[in-house]
MARMARSE-370701 format. One line per 8 residues: for each residue x, y, z of C-alpha. Coordinates in pm, 1 decimal. Example, Ala and Ser with C-alpha at 12.3 -4.5 7.8 and 13.67 -1.06 7.14 Angstrom:
BEGIN
1230.0:-450.0:780.0  1367.0:-106.0:714.0
This chain:
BEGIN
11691.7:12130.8:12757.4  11381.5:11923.9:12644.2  11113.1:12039.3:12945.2  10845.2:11753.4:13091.9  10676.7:11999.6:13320.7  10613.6:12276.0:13497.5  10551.4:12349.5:13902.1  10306.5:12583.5:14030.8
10245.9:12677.2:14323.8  9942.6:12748.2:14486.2  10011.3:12806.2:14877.6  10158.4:12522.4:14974.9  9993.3:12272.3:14705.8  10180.1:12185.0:14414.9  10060.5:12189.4:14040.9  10243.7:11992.8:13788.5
10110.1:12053.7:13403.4  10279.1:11914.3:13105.1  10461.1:12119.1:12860.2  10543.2:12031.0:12492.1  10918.5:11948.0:12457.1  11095.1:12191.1:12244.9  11252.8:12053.2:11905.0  11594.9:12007.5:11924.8
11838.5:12157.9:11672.3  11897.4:11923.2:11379.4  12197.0:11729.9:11412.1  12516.1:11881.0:11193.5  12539.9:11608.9:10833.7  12842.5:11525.3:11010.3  12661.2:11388.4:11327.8  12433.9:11215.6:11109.8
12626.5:11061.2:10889.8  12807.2:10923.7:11243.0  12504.7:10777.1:11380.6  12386.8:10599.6:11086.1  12733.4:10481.4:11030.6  12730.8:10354.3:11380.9  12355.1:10250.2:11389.3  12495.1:10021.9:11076.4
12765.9:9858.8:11229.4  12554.0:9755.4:11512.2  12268.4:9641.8:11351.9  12494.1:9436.8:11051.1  12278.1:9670.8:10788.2  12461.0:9658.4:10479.2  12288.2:9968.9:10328.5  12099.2:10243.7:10406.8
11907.0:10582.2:10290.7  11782.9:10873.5:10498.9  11644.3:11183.9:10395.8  11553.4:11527.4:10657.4  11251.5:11740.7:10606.3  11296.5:12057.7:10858.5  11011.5:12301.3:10838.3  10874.5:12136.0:10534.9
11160.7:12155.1:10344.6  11444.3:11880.9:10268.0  11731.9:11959.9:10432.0  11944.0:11640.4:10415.9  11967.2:11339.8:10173.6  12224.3:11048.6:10199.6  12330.1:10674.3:10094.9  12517.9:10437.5:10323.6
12691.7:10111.7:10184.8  12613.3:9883.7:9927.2  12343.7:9843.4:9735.6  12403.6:9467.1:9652.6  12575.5:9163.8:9670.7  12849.0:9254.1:9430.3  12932.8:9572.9:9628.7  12779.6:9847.5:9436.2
12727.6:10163.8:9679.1  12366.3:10246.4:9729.6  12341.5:10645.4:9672.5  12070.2:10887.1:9687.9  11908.7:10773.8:9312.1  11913.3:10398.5:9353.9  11586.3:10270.5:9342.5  11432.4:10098.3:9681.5
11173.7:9881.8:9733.5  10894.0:10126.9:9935.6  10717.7:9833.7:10051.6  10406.9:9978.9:10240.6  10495.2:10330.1:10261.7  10259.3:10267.8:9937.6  9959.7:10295.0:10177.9  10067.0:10636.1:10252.2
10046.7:10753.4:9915.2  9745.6:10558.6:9816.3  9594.3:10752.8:10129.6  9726.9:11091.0:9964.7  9618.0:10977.4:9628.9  9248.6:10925.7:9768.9  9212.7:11283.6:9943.5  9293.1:11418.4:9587.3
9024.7:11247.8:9473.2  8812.9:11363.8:9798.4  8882.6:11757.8:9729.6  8764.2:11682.4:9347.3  8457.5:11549.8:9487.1  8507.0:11216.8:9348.0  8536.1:10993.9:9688.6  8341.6:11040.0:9975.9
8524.2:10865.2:10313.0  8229.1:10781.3:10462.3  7987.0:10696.6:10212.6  7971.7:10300.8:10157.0  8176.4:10190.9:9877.0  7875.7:10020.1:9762.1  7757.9:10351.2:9627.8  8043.9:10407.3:9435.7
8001.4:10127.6:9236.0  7764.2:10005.6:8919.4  7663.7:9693.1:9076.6  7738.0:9484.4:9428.7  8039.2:9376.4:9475.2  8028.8:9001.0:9490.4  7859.7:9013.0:9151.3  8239.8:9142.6:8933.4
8466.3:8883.8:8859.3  8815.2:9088.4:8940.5  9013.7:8787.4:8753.0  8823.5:8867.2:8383.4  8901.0:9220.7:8473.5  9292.5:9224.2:8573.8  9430.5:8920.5:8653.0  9616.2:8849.3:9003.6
9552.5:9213.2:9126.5  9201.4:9215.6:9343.0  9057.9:8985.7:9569.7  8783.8:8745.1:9462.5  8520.9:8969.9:9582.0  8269.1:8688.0:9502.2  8336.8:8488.5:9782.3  8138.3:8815.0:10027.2
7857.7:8718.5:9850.1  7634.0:8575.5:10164.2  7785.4:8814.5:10364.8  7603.3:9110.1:10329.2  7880.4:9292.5:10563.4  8038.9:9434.8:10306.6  7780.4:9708.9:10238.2  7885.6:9895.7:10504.0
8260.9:9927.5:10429.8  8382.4:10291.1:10369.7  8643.0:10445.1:10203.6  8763.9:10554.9:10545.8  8753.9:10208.1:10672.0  8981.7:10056.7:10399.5  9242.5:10359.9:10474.6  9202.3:10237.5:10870.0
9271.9:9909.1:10829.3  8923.4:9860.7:10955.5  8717.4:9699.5:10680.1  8743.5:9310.8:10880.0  8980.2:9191.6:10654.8  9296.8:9031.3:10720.9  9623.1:9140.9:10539.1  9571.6:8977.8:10229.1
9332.8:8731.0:10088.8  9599.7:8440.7:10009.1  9749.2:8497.3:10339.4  9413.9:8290.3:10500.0  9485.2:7947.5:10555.4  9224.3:7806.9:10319.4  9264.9:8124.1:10068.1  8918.5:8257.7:10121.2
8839.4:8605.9:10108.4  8677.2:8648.5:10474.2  8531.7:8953.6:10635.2  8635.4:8910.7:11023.5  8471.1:9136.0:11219.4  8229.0:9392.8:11215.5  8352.0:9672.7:10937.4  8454.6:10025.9:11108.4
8468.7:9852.3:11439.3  8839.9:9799.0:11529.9  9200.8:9843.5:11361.0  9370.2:9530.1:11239.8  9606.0:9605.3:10978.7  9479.9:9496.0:10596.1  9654.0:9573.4:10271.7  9331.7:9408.9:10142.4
9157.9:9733.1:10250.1  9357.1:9924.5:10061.9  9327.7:9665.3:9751.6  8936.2:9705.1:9734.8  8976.2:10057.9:9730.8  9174.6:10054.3:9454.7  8930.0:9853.5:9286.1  8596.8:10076.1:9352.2
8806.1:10411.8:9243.0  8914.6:10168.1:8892.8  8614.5:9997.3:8817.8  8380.9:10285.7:9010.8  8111.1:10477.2:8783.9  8233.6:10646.3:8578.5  7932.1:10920.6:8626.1  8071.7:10995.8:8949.8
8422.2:11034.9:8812.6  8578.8:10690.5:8891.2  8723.2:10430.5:8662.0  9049.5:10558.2:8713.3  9409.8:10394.5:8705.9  9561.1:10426.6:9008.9  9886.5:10385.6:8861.3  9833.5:10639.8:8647.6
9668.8:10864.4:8928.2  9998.8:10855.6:9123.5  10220.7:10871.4:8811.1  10053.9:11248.1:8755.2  10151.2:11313.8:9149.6  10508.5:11197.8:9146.4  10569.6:11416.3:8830.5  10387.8:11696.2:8998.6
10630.5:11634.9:9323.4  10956.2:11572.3:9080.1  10972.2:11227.8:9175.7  11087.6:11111.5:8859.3  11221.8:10753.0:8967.3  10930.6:10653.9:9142.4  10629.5:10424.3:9030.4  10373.0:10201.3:9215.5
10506.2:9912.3:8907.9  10864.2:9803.1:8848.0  11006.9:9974.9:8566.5  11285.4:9829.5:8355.8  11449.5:10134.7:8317.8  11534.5:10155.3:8695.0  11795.3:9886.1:8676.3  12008.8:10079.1:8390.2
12263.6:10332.0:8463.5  12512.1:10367.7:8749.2  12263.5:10409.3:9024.3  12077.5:10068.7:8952.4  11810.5:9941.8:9208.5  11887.4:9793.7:9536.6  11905.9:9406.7:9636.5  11874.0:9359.1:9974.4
11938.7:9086.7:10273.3  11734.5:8921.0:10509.0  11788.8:8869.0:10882.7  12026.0:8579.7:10805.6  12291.4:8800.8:10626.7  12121.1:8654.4:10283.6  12166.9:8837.5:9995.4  11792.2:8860.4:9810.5
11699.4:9010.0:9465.0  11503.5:9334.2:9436.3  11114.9:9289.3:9495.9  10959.0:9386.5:9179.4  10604.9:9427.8:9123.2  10434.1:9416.3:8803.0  10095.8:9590.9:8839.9  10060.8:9861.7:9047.8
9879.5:9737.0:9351.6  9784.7:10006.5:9673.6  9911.5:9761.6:9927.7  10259.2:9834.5:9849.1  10421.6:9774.3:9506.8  10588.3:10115.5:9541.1  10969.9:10089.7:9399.4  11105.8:10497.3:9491.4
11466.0:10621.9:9600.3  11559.4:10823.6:9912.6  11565.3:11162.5:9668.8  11204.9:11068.4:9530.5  11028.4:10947.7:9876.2  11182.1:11283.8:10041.8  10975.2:11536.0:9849.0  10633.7:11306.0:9922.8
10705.0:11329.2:10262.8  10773.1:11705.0:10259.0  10467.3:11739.2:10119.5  10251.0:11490.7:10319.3  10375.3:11700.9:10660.4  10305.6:12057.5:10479.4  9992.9:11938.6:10308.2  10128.8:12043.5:9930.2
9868.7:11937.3:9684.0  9564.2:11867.2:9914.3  9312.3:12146.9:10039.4  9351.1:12214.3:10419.5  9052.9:12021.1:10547.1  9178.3:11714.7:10318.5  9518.1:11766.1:10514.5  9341.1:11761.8:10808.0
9154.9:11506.5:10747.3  9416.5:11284.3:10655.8  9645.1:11285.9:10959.6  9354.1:11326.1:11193.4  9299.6:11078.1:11435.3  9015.3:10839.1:11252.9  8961.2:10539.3:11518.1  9179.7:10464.2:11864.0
9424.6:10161.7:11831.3  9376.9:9909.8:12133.7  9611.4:9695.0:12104.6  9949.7:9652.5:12202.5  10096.3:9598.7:11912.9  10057.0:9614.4:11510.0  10126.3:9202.9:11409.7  10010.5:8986.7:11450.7
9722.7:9052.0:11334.3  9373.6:9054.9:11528.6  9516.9:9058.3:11860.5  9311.1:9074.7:12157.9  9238.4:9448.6:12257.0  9426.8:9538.4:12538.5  9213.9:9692.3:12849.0  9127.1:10040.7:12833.1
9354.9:10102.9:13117.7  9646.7:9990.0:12926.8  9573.2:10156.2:12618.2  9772.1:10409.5:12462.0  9529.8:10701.9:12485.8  9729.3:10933.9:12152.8  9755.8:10610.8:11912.7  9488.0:10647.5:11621.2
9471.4:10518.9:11275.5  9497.4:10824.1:11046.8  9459.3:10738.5:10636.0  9697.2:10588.2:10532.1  9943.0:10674.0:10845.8  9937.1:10580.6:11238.7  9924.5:10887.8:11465.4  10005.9:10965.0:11797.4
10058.5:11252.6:12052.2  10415.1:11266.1:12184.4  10667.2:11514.8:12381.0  10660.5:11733.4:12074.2  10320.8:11766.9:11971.8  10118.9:11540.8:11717.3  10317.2:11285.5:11491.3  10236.9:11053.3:11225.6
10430.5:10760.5:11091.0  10453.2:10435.2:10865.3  10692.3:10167.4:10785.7  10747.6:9946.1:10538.6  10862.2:9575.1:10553.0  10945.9:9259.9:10375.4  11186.5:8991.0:10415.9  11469.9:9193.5:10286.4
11359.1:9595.4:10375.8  11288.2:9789.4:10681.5  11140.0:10170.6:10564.4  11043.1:10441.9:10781.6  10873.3:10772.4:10753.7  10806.2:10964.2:11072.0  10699.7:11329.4:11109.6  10596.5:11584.9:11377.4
10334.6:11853.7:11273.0  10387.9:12154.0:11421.6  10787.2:12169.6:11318.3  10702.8:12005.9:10994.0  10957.2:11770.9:11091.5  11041.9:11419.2:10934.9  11305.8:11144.0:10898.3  11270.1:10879.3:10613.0
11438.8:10605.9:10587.8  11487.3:10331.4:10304.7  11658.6:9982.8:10437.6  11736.2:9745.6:10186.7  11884.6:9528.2:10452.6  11576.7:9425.6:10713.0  11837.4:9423.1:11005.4  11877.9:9831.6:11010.3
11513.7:9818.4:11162.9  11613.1:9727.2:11502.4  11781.1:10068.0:11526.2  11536.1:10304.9:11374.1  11431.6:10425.4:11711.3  11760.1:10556.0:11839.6  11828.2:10694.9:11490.9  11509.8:10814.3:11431.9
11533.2:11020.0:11844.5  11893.5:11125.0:11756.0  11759.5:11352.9:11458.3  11448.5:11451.0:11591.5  11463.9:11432.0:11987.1  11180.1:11229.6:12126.9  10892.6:11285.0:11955.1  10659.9:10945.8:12095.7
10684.1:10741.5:11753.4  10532.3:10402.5:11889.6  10794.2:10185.0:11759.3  10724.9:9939.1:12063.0  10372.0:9913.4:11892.3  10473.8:9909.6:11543.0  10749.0:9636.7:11590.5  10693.9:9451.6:11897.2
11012.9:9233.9:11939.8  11024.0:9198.2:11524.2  11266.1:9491.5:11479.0  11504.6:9354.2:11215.6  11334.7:9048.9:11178.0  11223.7:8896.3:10819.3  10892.4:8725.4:10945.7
């Protein structure tokens, strides 16, 4: 039985403290394979992938249903979209760089590079893959942004440049000051660790940076680029459907970009997240640092963007940006978590610390989202994952 609390008694008073909920056995493969069999039918999900880490190690990986339109079953090698579970290892590829001593998360970025950043032209250097950093340059702002505060979605950027209604690249608020999700953060990270001095250690290729990982990890149909290779043999990559039932072609990327051009399977994206929740590859105070809690979220939910903050009073008190991952305090002890999302996927990682516990999931139908949470508390018993805050009322949703 999961406990809430425990009575004392001293003389006639009552004490009530909280206790930590106990981690439920993992469900039997048979119980899971129910579930998300059930979870599918009620949610119209057309495919599915989900992968178990139990005390750090992968217990369970499986495929559900088709992987596109002509009926080709999705199974545990198919490649999937990762969408913005790219942030999370972007975030992991950065505290590598930390332990060598090459990033520092709180010095400003404007030490890491040769000259300011308004003065590089991004399009002469890789077209279509930064921001036009020029347009910060009478806003002097941008000095202060840290490493830290691009993997907090802090910086005062809004999700992406082009997204702004007049296409300007805009600093909102003041850097380090709030959370308000950005991939753009993420973006101009990239761009001081490839076009950083090269004294310090930068210049690097991201792409290349995580390439090294994912062979280190045995991820060896993963890349942050869409290879051509992934559509050939008999595990193909995944189409996907929108909200509407519409059948939509895979999302490929062509440079590797930290926001989320990650295309991974359910095999692949299992080991990172076994060894994101045991800390494999990162020294212990980069681990730390990483799922930490960096700066409080305030408001009550993730989209849209630059809400109002909520009062303190109605604040979740646990919910922090981490790098690169959300965190939070639930029944079973500190948690972390990230999803992914476009108009045709819905992915999931969520883990609990102290069990080194996790379920991933890969969607390449966006509907399966809406029933994440009761999948996710099936495996796991409740652990606290926010999903009110992460989807609002847009679980399953395409916008």
């Amino acid at each position: 039985m999961i406990g809430w609390m425990r009575i004392f008694r001293v003389g006639l008073v009552a004490i009530v403290l909280p206790v930590a909920a106990t981690a439920q056995a993992i469900p039997s493969d048979k119980a899971i394979d129910g579930e998300v069999k059930k979870v599918m039918t009620a949610t119209h999900a057309n495919g599915m992938a989900i992968a178990v880490i139990d005390h750090g190690k992968v217990k369970y990986v499986q495929a559900y249903g088709i992987r596109d339109a002509k009926g080709d079953p999705l199974k545990t090698d198919t490649v999937m979209y990762g969408a913005s579970l790219t942030k999370t290892v972007f975030a992991y590829t950065v505290m590598t760089l930390v332990d060598q001593g090459k990033i520092k998360l709180d010095m400003p970025i404007k030490d890491d590079l040769d000259q300011p950043l308004p003065s590089y032209d991004p399009e002469k250097i890789y077209p279509g893959k930064y921001a036009p950093y020029q347009e910060l340059a009478n806003d002097p702002r941008w000095e202060k942004i840290t490493p830290r505060m691009c993997l907090t979605h802090s910086t005062g950027f809004g999700n992406l440049w082009f997204f702004e209604p007049d296409s300007k690249l805009r600093i909102h608020f003041e850097p380090g000051s709030r959370f308000s999700y950005s991939g753009e953060g993420m973006i101009l990270l990239q761009f001081v660790i490839e076009n950083g001095k090269k004294s310090q250690g930068l210049g690097l290729d991201v792409g290349k940076l995580t390439d090294d990982i994912f062979a280190r990890l045995g991820m060896t149909k993963t890349s942050l680029q869409t290879r051509p290779d992934f559509a050939s043999g008999l595990d193909g990559w995944a189409d996907g459907w929108n909200d509407k039932g519409e059948a939509k072609p895979h999302s490929k990327r062509s440079k590797p970009r930290a926001s989320g051009s990650m295309d991974t399977t359910i095999t692949d994206i299992s080991k990172f997240a076994a060894a994101v929740v045991t800390g494999e590859g990162l020294s212990a105070a980069a681990h730390r640092e990483m799922l930490k809690p960096s700066l409080h979220i305030t408001t009550a939910t993730q989209f849209p963007i630059f809400l109002p903050e909520l009062p303190v009073s109605k604040q979740r008190k646990d919910l922090y940006a981490g790098l690169g991952v959300v965190v939070f305090n639930g029944p079973q002890g500190p948690g972390f978590f990230k999803g992914g999302h476009d108009e045709q996927t819905g992915n999931t990682l969520v883990c609990v610390e102290k069990s080194a516990r996790c379920v991933v999931i890969l969607d390449n139908d966006v509907r399966g989202e809406s029933g994440y949470a009761e999948l996710v508390k099936f495996i796991l018993g409740d652990t606290g994952v926010p999903y009110d805050w992460e989807y609002g009322d847009q679980a399953g949703k395409s916008d």
